[in-house]
N, C-alpha and C positions, 0 to 999 in steps of 0.2 A: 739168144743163147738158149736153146733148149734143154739142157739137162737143167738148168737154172728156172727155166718157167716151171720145169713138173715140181720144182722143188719146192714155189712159192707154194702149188695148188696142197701140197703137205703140213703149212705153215698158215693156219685159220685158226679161227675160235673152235671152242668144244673144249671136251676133257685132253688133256696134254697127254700122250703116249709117250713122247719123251722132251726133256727143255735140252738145247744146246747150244752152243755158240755155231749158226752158218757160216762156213767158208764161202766166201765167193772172189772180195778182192787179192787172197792170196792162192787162191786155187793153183791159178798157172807155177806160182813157186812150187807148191806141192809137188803137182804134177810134174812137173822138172827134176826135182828131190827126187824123185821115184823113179823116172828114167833111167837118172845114175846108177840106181842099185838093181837097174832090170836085170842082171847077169844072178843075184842072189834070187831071185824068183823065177818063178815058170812063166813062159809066154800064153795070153790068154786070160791070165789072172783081171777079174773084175776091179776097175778104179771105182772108189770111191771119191777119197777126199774133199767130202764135203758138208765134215761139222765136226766136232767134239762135245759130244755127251757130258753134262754136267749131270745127270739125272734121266731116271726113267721115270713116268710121271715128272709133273710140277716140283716145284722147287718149292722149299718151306715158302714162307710167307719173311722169314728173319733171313732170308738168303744176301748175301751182300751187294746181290747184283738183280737188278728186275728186267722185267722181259722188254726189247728195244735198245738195252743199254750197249755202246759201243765199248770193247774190250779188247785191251791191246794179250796179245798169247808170245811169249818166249819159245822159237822152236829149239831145241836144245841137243836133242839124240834121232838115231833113226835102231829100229829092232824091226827083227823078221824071225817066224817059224816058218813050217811047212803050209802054213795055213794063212798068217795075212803078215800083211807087212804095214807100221805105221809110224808115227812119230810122236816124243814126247814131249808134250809143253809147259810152260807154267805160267801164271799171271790170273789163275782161276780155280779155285777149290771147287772138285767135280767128286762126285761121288763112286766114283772108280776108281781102284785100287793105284793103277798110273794115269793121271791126266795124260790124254793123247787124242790123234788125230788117226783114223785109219786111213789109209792111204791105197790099200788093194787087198782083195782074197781070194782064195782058192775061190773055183766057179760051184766046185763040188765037195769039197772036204767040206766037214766043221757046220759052223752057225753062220757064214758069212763075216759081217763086220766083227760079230763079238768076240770073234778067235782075236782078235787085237788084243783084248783087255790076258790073255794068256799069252803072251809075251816075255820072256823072262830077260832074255840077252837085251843089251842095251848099247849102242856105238854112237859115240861124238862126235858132232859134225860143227860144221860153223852156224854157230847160232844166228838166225834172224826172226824181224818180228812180223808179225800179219796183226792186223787191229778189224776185228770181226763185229758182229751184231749176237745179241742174249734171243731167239728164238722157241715156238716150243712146235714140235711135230703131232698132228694129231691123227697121224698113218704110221708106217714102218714107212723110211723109205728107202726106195729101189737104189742101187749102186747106178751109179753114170753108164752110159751107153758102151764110154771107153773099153778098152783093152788093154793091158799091157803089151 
């Protein structure tokens, strides 16, 4: 799996640039979620989906969850602007306004992933669960290969 190997080489020692939970065993659900709503986004658009930001930099040290720990995530909604499309979860206090998962963005508007966290609309879907790894990135990392 290679968007998976680059992703490890992101996930070392060093100062943490960001802590998150990696998606990997539910990616493919993701990626499926996302397909559905291809009709609400532009074709082209970069796939992500592959972590939820609980923090930029490390995590306090009184954080409830430490790095390694498996975590089960609630998916719960799916939101889209002109800019990314992502999903809302819960089963983990992240220090973002909406815990979420980005799922795609524009290739060229915005900031890439972080237009997610700008997100306002919010639509129900049928909730399921992904059970992920506590992670920290000591890169930015690159969105997946994919396309929409």
């Amino acid at each position: 799996m290679k968007n998976h190997q680059s992703f490890e080489n992101f996930l070392n020692e060093g100062k943490a640039v960001w802590t998150g939970i990696v998606i990997t065993e539910g990616k493919n659900k993701l990626k499926d979620l996302a397909e559905n709503y291809k009709q609400d986004i532009m074709d082209g658009w970069k796939m992500m989906a592959n972590h939820a930001t609980i923090k930029m930099g490390n995590v306090p040290e009184d954080y409830e969850f430490k790095l390694n720990d498996k975590v089960e995530l609630l998916v719960t909604h799916i939101g889209w602007n002109d800019t990314a499309i992502a999903v809302k979860v819960k089963g983990i206090r992240t220090f973002n306004k909406v815990p979420h998962i980005t799922l795609a963005f524009h290739p060229t508007k915005g900031k890439g992933g972080y237009n997610s966290n700008l997100i306002t609309k919010w639509k129900d879907i049928s909730n399921f669960k992904i059970s992920e790894h506590i992670k920290e990135g000591t890169s930015s990392y690159p969105a997946d290969e994919g396309k929409l």
